[in-house]
N, C-alpha and C positions, 0 to 999 in steps of 0.2 A: 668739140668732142669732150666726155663726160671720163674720168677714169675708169678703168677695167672694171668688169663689173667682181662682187665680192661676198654672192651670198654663196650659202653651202648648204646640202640637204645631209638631215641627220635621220635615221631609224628611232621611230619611236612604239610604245605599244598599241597605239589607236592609229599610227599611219606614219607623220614624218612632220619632222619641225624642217625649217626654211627658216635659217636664221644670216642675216645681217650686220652688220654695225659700224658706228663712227665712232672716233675718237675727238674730243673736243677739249683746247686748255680752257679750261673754267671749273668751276665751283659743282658738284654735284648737284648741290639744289639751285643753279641757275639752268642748270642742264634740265632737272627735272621741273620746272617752270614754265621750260619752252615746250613739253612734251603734256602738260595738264592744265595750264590757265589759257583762256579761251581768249584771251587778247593776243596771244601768243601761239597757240597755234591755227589760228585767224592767216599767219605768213606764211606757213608751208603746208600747210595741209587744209585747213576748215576750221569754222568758227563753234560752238558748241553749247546750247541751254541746255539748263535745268540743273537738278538739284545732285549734285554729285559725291556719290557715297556706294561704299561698295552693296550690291545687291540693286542697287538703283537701276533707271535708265535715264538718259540722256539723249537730246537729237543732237546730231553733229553735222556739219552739212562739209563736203568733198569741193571748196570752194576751187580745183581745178579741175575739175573734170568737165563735161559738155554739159551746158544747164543746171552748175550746183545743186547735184540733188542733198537734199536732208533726209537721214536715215536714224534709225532707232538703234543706239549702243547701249549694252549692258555692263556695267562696272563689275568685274567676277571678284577680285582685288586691289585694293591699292593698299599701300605700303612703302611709304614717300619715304624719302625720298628713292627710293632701289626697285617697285617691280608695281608695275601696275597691268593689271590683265581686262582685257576686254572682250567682247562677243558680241557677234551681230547677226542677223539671218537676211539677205534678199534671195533676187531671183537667180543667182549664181551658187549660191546655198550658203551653209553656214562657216562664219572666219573666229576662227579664238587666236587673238594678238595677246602679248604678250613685249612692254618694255621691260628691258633688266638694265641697272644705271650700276655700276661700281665705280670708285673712285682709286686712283695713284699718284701720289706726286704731282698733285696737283691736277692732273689731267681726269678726265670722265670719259668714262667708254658707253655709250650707247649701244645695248644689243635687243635689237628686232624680230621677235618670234614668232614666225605665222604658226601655227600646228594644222598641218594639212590632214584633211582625209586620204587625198589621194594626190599622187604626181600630176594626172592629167594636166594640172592649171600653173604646176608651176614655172611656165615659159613664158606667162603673161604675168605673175605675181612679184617675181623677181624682179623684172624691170620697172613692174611698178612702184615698187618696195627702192628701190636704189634712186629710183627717180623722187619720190617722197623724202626720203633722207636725205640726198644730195640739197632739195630743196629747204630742209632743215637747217642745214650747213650755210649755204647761203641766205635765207634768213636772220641766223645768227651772227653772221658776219657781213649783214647789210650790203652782199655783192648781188651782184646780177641772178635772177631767176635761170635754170636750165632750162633748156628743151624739152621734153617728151622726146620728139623724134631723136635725142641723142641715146635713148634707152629702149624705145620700142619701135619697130621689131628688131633693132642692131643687138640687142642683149638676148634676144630669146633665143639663137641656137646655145646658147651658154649654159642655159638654162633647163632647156629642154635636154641636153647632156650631161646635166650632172647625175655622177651614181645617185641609184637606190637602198645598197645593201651593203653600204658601208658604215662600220662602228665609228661613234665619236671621239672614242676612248683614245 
């Protein structure tokens, strides 16, 4: 079994962030290496060509999902080592992600920013978002891969119950 799940939905002006995070001892630009060099995140998430630069696109392929599909990401921003923004459109519609890296005393917090249109999808986003990090984590620390099943569907009543119309403040 996986820890408590730990994202939180925040009010925003176009709909609601769903945000995330880890905390990691290490270096922020190790932290932000595993999160943008495609050898790297080859381990937890999917491997990634082409030419990467903000306004660019890149294909990145979801190497755990069913049949690694490859999809087309848009770089909105990068600003290494602290905030790299992403975009993509499939058949589920469109995701604007968002990493934010800060550092303390040595430790690096990773925070995961989906910006939602709508709640609808956040009972299936959340676990998979926790389940993606979690995998990061262990990556990082060259342990054992999780389960999926330890996050979905066990996380989505969590999810599917978090407020709406709560300030972040």
């Amino acid at each position: 079994m996986t820890n408590p799940p730990t994202g939180r939905l925040f009010p925003n002006a176009d709909g609601h962030d769903l945000i995330l995070s880890r905390t990691f001892r290490a270096p922020i630009e190790d932290v932000w290496a595993s999160v943008t060099e495609s050898d790297r995140t080859a381990r937890w998430f999917g491997a990634w060509v082409g030419d990467a630069a903000p306004g660019r696109m890149i294909k990145m392929q979801m190497a755990y999902e069913d049949q690694a599909p490859w999809f087309d990401v848009r770089i909105d921003a990068c600003d290494p080592p602290r905030r790299l923004a992403l975009s993509t459109t499939d058949e589920s519609g469109n995701w604007r992600i968002e990493l934010l890296l800060s550092q303390t005393d040595g430790q690096t917090e990773l925070r995961l920013v989906h910006h939602l249109d709508s709640t609808d999808v956040v009972g299936e986003m959340g676990p998979g978002w926790e389940y993606y990090l979690d995998m990061l984590v262990a990556a990082r620390a060259d342990a054992s891969t999780p389960s999926f099943d330890d996050y979905y569907p066990v996380m989505k009543p969590y999810y599917d119950s978090l407020p709406t119309g709560t300030d972040p403040a």
